[in-house]
Each structure stands twice: as C-alpha cells, then as structure tokens.
KEMI-201078 format. One record per atom (N, C-alpha, C, O, CB): x, y, z; residue in three letters. Coordinates in steps of 0.001 Angstrom, whole numbers, plus 500000, padded with zeros to 6 digits. Atoms other than C-alpha are relative to their C-alpha. Glycine has a CB too. Layout:
N
XYZALA/...
//
This chain:
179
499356501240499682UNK/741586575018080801UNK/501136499795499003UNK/500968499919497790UNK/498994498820499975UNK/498524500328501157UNK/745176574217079122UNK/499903498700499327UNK/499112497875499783UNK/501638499872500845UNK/499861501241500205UNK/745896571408077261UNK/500269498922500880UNK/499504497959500942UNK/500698499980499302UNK/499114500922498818UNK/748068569494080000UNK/498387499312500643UNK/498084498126500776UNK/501247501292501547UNK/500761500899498925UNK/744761569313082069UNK/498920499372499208UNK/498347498338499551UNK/499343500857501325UNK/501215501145500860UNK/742216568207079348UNK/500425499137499766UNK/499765498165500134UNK/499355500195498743UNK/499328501678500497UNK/744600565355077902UNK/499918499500501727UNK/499625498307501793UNK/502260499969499060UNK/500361501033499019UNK/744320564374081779UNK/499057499879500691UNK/499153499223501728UNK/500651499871500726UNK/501477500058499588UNK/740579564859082468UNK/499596498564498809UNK/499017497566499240UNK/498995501865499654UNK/500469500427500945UNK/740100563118078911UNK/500698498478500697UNK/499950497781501382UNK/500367500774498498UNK/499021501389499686UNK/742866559878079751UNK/499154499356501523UNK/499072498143501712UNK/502129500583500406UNK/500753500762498719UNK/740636559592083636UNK/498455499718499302UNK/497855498829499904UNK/499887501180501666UNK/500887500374500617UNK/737566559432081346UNK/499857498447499453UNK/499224497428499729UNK/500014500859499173UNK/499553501669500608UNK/738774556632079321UNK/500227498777500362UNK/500061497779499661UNK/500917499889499558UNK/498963500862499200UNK/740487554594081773UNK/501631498841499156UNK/502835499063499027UNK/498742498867500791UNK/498413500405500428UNK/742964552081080209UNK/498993499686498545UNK/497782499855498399UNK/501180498343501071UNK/500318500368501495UNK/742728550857076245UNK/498719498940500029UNK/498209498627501105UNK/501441499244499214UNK/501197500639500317UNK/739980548860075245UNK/500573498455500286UNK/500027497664501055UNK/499403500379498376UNK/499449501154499986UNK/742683545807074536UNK/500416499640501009UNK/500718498449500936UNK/500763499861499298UNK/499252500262498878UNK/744115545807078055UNK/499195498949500786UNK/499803498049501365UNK/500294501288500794UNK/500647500840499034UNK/741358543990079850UNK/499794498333499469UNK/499690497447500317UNK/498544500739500308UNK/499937500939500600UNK/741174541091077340UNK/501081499094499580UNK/501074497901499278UNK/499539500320499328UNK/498315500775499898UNK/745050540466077097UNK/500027499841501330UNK/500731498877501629UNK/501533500950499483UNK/499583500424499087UNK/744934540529080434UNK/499094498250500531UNK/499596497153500778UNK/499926501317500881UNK/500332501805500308UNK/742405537382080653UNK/500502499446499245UNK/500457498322499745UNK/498845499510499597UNK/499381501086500884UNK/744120535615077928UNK/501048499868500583UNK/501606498813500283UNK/500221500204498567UNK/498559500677500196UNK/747427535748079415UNK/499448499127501709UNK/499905498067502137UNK/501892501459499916UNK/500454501077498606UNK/745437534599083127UNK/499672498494499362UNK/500190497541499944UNK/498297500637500944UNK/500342500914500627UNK/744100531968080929UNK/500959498820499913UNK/501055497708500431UNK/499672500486498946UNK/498552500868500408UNK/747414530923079230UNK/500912499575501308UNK/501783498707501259UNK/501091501057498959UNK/499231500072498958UNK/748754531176082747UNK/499872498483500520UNK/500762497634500573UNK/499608501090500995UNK/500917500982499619UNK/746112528550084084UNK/500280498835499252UNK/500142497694499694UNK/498640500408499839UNK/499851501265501121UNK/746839526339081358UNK/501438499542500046UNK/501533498324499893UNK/499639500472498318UNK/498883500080500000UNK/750235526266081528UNK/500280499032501155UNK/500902497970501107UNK/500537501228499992UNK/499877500876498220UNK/749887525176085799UNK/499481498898499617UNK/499939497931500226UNK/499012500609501563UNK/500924501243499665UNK/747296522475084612UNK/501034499161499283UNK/501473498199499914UNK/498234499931499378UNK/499328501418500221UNK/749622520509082019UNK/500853500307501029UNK/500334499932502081UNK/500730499542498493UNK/499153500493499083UNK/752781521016084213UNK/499435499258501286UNK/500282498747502018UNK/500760501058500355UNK/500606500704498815UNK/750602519481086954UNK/499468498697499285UNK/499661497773500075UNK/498749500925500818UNK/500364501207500978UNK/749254516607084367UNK/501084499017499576UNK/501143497795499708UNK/499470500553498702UNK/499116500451500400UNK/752190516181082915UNK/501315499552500682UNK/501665498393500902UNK/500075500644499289UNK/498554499980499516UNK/755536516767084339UNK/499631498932501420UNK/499976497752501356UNK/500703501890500402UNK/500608500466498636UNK/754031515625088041UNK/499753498768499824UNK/500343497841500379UNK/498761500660500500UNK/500707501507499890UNK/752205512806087205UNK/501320499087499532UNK/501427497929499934UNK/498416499746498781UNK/499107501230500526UNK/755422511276085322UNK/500832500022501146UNK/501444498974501350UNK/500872500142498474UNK/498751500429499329UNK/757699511895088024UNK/499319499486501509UNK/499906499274502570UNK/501254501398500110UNK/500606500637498601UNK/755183510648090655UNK/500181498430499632UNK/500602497671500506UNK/498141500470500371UNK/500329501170500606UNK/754694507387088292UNK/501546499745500319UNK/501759499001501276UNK/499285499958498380UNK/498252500503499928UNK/758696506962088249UNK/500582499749501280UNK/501432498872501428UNK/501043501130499434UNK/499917500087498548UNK/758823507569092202UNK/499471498990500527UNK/499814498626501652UNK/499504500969500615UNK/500520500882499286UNK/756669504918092597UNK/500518498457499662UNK/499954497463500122UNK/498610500220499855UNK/499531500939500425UNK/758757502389091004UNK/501273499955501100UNK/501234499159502038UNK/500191500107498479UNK/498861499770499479UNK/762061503300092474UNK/499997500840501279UNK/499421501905501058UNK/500731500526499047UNK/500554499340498996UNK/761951504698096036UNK/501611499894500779UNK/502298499001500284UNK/498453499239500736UNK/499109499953499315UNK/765071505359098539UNK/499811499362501179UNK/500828499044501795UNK/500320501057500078UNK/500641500145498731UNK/762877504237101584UNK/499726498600499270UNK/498552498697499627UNK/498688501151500616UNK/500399500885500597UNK/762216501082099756UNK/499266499047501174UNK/499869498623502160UNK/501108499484499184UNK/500395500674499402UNK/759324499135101166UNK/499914498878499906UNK/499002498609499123UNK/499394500275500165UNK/500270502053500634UNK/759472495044100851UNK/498559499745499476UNK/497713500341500142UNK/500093498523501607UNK/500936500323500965UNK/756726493904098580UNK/499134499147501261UNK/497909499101501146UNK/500653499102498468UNK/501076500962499240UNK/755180491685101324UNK/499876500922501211UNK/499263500428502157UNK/500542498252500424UNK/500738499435498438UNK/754718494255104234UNK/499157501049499059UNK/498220501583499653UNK/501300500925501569UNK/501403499248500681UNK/752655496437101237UNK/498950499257499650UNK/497952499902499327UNK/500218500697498735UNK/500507500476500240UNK/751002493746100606UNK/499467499536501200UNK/498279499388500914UNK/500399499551499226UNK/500598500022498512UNK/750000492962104375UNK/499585500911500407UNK/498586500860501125UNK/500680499713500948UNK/501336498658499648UNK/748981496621104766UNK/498975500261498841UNK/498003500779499389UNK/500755501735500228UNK/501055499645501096UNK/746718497148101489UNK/500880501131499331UNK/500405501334498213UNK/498342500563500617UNK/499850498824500407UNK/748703500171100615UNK/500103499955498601UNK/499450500851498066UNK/500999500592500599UNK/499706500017501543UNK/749487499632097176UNK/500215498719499222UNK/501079497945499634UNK/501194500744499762UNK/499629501044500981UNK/749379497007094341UNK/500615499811499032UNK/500497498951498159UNK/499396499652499633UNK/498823500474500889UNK/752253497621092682UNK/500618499669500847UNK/500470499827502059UNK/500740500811499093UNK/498658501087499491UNK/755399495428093133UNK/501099500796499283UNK/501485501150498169UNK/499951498066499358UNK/498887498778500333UNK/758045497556094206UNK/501058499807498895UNK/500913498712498351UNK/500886500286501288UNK/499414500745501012UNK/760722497355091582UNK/501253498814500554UNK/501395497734499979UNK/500596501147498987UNK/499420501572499259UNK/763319494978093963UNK/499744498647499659UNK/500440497736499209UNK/499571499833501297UNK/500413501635499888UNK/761135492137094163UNK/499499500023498794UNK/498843498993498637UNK/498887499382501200UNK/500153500007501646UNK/760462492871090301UNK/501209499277499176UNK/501219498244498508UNK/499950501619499440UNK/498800500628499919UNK/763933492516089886UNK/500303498299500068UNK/500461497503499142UNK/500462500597501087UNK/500015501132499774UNK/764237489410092087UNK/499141499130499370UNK/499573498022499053UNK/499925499947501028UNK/500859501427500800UNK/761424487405090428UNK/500446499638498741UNK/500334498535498207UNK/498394500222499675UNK/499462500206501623UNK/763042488081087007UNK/501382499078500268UNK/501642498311499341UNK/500464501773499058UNK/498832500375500016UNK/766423486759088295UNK/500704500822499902UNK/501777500346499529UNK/500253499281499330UNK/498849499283500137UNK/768367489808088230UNK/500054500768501445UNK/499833501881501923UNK/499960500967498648UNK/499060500313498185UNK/769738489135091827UNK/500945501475500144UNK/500783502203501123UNK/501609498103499973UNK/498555498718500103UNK/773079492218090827UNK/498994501302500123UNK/499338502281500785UNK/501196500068498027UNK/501115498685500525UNK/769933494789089870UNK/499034500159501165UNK/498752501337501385UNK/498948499607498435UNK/500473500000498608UNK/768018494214093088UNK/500773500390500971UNK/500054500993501767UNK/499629498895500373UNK/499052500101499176UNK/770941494483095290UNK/500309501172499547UNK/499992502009500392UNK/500906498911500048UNK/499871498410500527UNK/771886497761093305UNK/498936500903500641UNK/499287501673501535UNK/499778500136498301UNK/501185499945499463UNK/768241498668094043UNK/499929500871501610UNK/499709502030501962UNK/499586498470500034UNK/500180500707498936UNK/768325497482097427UNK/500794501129501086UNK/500329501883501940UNK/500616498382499810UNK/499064499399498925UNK/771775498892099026UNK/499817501929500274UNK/500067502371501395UNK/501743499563499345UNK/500237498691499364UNK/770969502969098946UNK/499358500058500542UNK/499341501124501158UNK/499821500875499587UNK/500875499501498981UNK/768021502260100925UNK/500440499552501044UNK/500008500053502083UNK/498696499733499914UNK/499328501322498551UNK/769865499696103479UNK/500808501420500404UNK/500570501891501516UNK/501456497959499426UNK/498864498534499653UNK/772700503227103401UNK/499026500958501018UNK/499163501096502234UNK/500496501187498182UNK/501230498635499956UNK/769613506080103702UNK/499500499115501677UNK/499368499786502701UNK/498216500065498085UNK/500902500311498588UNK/768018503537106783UNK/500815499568501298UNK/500534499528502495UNK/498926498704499725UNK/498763500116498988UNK/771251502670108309UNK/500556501721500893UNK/500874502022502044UNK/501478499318498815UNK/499787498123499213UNK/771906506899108881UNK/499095500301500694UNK/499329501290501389UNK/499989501404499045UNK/500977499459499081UNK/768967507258110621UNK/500553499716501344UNK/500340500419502332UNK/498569499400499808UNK/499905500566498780UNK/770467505145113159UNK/498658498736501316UNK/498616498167502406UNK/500316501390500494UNK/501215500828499139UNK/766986503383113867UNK/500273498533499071UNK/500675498506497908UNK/497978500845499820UNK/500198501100500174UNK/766778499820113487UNK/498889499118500097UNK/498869498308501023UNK/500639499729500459UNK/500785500591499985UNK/763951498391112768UNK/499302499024498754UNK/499943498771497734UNK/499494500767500476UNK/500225501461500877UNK/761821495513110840UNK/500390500505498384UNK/500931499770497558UNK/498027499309500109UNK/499451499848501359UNK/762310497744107604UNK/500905499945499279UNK/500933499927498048UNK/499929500602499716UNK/498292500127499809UNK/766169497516108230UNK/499953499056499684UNK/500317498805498535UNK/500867500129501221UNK/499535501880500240UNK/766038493500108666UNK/499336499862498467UNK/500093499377497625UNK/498961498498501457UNK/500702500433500875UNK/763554493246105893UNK/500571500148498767UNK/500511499344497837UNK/498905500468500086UNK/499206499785501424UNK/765729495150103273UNK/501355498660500192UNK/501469497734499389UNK/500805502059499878UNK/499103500713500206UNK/768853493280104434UNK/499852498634500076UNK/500906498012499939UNK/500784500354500617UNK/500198501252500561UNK/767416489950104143UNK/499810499648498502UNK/500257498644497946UNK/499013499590500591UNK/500087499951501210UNK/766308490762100799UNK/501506500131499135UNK/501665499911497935UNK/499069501062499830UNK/498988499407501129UNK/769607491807099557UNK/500913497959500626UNK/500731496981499901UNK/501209502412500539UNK/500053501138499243UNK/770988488557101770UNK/499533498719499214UNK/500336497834498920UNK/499137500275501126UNK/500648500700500845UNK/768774486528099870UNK/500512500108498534UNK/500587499079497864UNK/498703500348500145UNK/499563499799501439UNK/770053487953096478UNK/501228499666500140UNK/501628498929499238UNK/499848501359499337UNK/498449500717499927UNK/773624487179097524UNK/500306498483500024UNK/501234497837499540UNK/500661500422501270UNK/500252501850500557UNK/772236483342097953UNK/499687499784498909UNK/500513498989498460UNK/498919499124500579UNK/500146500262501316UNK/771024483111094790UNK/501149499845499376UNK/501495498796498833UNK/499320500869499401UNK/498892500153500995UNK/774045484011093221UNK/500973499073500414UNK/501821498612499651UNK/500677501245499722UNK/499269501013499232UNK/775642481778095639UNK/501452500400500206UNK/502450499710499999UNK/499932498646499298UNK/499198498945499525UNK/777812484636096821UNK/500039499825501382UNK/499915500951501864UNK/499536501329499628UNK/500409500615498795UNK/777587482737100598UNK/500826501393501049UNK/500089502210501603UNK/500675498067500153UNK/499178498977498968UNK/780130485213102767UNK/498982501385499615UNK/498568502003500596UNK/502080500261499523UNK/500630498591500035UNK/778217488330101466UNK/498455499456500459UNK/497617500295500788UNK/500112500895498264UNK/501789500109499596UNK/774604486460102332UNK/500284499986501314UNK/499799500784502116UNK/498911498509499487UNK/499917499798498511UNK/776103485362105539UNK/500111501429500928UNK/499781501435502114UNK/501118499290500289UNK/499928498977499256UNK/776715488832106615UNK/498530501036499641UNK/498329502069500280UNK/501497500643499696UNK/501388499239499885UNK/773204490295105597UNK/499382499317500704UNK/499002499903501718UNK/499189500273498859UNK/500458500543499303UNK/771752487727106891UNK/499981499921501583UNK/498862500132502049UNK/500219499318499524UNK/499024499570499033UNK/773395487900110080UNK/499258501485500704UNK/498594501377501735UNK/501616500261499139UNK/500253499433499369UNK/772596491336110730UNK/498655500252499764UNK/498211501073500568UNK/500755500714500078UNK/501377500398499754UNK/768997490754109868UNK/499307499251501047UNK/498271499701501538UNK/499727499438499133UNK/500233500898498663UNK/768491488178112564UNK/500270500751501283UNK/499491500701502235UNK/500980498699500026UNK/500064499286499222UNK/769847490358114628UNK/499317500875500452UNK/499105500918501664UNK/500542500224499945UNK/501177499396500489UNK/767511492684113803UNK/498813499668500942UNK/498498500190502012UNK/499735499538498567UNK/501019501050499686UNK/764794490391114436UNK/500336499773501501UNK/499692500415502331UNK/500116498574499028UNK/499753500155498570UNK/766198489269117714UNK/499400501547501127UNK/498584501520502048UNK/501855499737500036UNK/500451499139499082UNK/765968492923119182UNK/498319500332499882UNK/497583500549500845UNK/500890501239499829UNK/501048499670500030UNK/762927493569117912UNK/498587498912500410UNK/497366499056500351UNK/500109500501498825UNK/501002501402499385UNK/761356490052119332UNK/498719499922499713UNK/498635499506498557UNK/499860499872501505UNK/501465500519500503UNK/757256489693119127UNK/499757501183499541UNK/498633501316499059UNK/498814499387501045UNK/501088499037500785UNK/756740492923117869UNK/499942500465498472UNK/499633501542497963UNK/500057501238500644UNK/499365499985501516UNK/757818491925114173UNK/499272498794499957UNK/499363497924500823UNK/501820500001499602UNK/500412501396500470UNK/755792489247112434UNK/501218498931499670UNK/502213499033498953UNK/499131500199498665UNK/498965501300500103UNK/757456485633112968UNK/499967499680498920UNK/501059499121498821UNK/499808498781500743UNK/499508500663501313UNK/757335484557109380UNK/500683500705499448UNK/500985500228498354UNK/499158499606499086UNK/498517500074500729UNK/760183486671108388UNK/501162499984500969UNK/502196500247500355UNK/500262501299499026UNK/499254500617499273UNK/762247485882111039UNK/500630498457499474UNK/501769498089499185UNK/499241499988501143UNK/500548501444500409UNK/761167482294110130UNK/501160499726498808UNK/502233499122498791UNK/498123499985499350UNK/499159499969501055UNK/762366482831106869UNK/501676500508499556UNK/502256500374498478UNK/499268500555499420UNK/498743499145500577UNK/765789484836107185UNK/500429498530501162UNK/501460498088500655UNK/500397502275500334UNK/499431501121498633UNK/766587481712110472UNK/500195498765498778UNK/501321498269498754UNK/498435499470501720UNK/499610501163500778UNK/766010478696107299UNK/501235500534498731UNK/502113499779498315UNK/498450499322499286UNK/499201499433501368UNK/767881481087104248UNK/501551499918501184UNK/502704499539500980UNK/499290502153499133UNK/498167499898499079UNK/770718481540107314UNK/500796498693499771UNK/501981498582499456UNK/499922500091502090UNK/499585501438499396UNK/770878477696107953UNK/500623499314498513UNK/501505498478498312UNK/498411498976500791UNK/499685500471501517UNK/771280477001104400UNK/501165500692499573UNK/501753499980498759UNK/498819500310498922UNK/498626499443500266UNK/774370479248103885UNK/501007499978501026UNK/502106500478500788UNK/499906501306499639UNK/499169500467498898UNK/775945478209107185UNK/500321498967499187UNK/501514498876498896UNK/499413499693501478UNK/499141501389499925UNK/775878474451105707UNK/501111500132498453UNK/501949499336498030UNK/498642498315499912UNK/498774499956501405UNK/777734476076102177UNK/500954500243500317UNK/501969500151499627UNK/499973500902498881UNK/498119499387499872UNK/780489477401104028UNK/500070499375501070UNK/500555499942502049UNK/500602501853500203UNK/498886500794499230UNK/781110474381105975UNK/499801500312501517UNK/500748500276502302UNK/501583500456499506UNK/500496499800498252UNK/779381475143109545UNK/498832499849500483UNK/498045500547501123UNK/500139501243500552UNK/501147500511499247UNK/777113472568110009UNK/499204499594501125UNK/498106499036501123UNK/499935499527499784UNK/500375500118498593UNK/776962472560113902UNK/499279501224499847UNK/498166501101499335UNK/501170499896501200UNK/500555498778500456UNK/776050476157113612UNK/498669500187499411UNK/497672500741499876UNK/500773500430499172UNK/501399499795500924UNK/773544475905110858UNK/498774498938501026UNK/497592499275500973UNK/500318499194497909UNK/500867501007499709UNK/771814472704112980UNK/499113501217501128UNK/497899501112501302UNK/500857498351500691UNK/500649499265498708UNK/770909475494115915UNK/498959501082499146UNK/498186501752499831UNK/501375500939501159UNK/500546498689500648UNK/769312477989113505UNK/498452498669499493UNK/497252498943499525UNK/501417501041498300UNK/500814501289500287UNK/767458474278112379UNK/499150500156500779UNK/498114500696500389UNK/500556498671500129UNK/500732500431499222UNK/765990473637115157UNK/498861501467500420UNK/497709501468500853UNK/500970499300501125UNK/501041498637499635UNK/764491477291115681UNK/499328499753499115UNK/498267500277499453UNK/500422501587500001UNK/500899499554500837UNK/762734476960112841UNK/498583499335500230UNK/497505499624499710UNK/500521499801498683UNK/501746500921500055UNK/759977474109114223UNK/499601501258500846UNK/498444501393501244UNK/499637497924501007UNK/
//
C-alpha cells in the first residue's frame, strides 16, 4: 500500500477534527441567539413605535367601539393635549394614503372630521369648512350604514363654523338636522 492511499484510509477513519462538531453547535447556538434578541429587540421596538403612529390611522372612538386596542392612537393624543398643528400633521398622510385608494368610506369622513375639527379649534374656519364639508358628504353617501353619532357630530361642528363665516341661513338647516 503507498502512502497516498494510507493517509486516505487513515483521514476516512477519523472523519473530521474532534473541534469541528462543537464549533459547529456554538456557532448554531450563537446563530439562535442572535434571531431571538433581533426578534426581542429590534421587532418589538418598531412594532411599539407602529403602534403609536400608523398611516391607516384609526379614530380613537371606532377602536374603542370595536375592543381592538386600548391605546389612544397618537391624533387624539395630540388633540386632547391641544396640539391641534401636530394632529393635523398626524392626520393629513393618512386622509392622502385613503384618498388614493379611491374608496370612500366612514374611515375617510372620520379622519377628515378630525382634522376639520382641529382647524376649529384653531379657529382656522375656511380650512374646517372644507373638511367638514367633505365629511358630511361622506356620511351622506354612506347613509344608515355608518353610526349616526358621528354624523351627528360633524352636522353641529359644521353649523358652528357656518355661523363664523357669516352664513347663518345655511348653518340654521344643518340645526335643525341635528334634533
């Protein structure tokens, strides 16, 4: 037998080094460990941050009429603090993002009453009147199959920025819808 073939009878004897099978669990190990924080870590913060700030932004009172969640989205976080400009910032990429869909529905009226509403506050009346406005509209197409109390509510916030800019015949008809 030559050398050539004993060094490769001897090397199929052996199989691989002694150290090979034990680096190779440690680095599966380190591997494993590595997936679990980035899944702990990284994930969980940018889920926690997603759930503050959202593009699809849902109004705080239709999560709160389904159970889904008990945080308060950051909008109406915003709005309760008084920072009307920071809501409306908020507010308008999701009104953009739900306007491209081309569908119109209560989540449409619901944002643009909200922002509507933040333009009354500041008593910014021409920019509420026109959210407002196409919120009702909103509402109109979508008739009984949208809960009447925000209808309700975007028909008295309307009537009230009709009578600031001076169109109190107007505002009296939006009045009277409201009994």
């Amino acid at each position: 037998m030559s050398n050539s073939e004993q060094k490769s009878k001897n090397s199929e004897q052996r199989g691989l080094p002694a150290w090979v099978f034990p680096g190779f669990i440690l680095s599966v190990v380190v591997f494993i460990s590595g997936l679990f924080w980035f899944y702990t870590v990284v994930l969980n913060q940018f889920r926690s941050s997603n759930q503050e700030i959202d593009l699809t932004y849902v109004p705080a009172k239709q999560i709160a009429s389904s159970q889904a969640s008990t945080k308060v989205a950051a909008p109406e976080a915003c709005i309760k603090a008084g920072q009307y400009q920071k809501a409306i910032d908020l507010l308008e990429p999701s009104i953009r993002t739900l306007k491209a869909t081309g569908k119109e529905d209560g989540l449409l009226a619901d944002n643009l009453q909200e922002v509507g509403k933040c333009y009354l506050m500041l008593n910014r009346y021409p920019q509420a009147e026109e959210y407002y406005r196409d919120a009702l509209r909103i509402y109109d197409k979508l008739g009984n199959t949208y809960p009447r109390k925000f209808r309700k509510e975007a028909e008295h916030n309307y009537a009230l920025i009709l009578k600031h800019l001076g169109q109190s015949e107007q505002a009296k008809q939006f009045e009277s819808k409201e009994d």
